[in-house]
Steps between C-alpha positions, in 0.01 A plus 500: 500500500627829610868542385621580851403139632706209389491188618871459492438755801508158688822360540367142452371571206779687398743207537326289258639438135361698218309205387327405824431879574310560150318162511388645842457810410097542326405290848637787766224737568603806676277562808506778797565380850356728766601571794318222718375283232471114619674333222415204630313364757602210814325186340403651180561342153709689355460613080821647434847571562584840533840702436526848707671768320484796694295369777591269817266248621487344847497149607272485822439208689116596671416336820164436608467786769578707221908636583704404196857520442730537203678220377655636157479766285519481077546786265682546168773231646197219398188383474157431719331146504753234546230250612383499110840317408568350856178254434266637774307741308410670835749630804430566863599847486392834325621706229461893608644791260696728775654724257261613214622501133465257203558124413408269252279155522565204277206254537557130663409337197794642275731457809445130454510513133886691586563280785396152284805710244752410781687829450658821637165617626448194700905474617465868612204491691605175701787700585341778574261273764831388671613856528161617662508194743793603612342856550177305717790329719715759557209785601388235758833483644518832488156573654583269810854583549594883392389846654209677339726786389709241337190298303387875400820583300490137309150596432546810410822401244373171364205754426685756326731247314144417291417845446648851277569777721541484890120598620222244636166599541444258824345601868625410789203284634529301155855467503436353896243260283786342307700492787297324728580758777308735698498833329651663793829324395496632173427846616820463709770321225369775265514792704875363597566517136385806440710696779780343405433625133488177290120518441180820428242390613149695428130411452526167382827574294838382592815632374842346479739714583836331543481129375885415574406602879166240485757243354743502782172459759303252328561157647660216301146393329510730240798397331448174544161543305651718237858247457284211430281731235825590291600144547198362318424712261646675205471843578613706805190658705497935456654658742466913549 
């Protein structure tokens, strides 16, 4: 295990006491998460539970003529594959890694072994599943009721919140993906942005220029999502 990955990178995993974290530990294997790699997929069973680091993954829900639309988004704030400890084993939805970077996978079977434990693993990733249903409710409020400017800055700061630096790699036609809007309202919230200087944007790269400007435009959503986060959990989500 290379010496620049921990798995304490995750602030889950981070939060747990020294003796749940090095019983834990010899099961974590550090994996890379590219950039569009299906975690999981709508239906699928799923093997493991996975804890970003340094990437973000996507929650999608796919419908059948194809269009899909964002319903959450998990990075180093949690973990990927609450259906393995929810009791379905499966989920509607699918798992899609829209920033690249690392994570680590725990397989089901010593989830259940920590889970049958009854401990902090198992208390922190129940919270955790309340914290990211309030996500799933509030981005489909948002979705139906705010401007697409508006749902582009929550996206765009719930995004950086999960990652170092203030760069995405993300296009505009994949960012309309998440969305669930046509791309030509994308084109038009970003290019906004960017005259007004709060946002670079440049061959699939954008730049975050002035966040305390994004954070005064965003619509209510955003804190919302992120209040409930500190509520839950032990830790307070990275902020640049």
């Amino acid at each position: 295990m290379s010496s620049r990955h921990t798995p304490k990178q995750n602030h889950l995993l981070a939060a747990l006491p020294a003796a749940d974290y090095e019983r834990l530990l010899p099961d974590l294997e550090l994996i890379a998460m590219p950039l569009g790699w299906a975690v999981y997929e709508a239906g699928g069973q799923l093997s493991y539970l996975y804890f970003p680091t340094t990437s973000i993954v996507s929650l999608l829900y796919v419908m059948q003529s194809g269009a899909s639309a964002e319903i959450a988004i998990t990075g180093n704030d949690g973990l990927v594959g609450i259906a393995l400890f929810m009791g379905g084993e499966s989920t509607p939805s699918r798992a899609v890694v829209q920033s690249a970077g690392n994570g680590y996978r725990l397989k089901a079977s010593i989830l259940k072994r920590e889970f049958a434990l009854g401990g902090h693993l198992q208390q922190l990733a129940l919270r955790y599943t309340q914290a990211l249903i309030t996500q799933m409710a509030q981005t489909a409020v948002c979705n139906r009721h705010h401007a697409v400017d508006q749902q582009l800055c929550r996206w765009l700061l719930l995004s950086l919140d999960r990652l170092q630096g203030n760069e995405l790699v993300m296009t505009q036609g994949l960012i309309a993906n998440m969305l669930g809007v046509r791309r030509e309202g994308v084109t038009e919230a970003a290019g906004k942005l960017q005259a007004d200087g709060l946002i670079q944007y440049s061959r699939g790269r954008i730049k975050v220029l002035d966040r305390a400007e994004l954070e005064k435009r965003v619509c209510e959503c955003y804190a919302v999502v992120k209040k409930e986060l500190v509520r839950l959990l032990p830790y307070e989500i990275h902020v640049t």
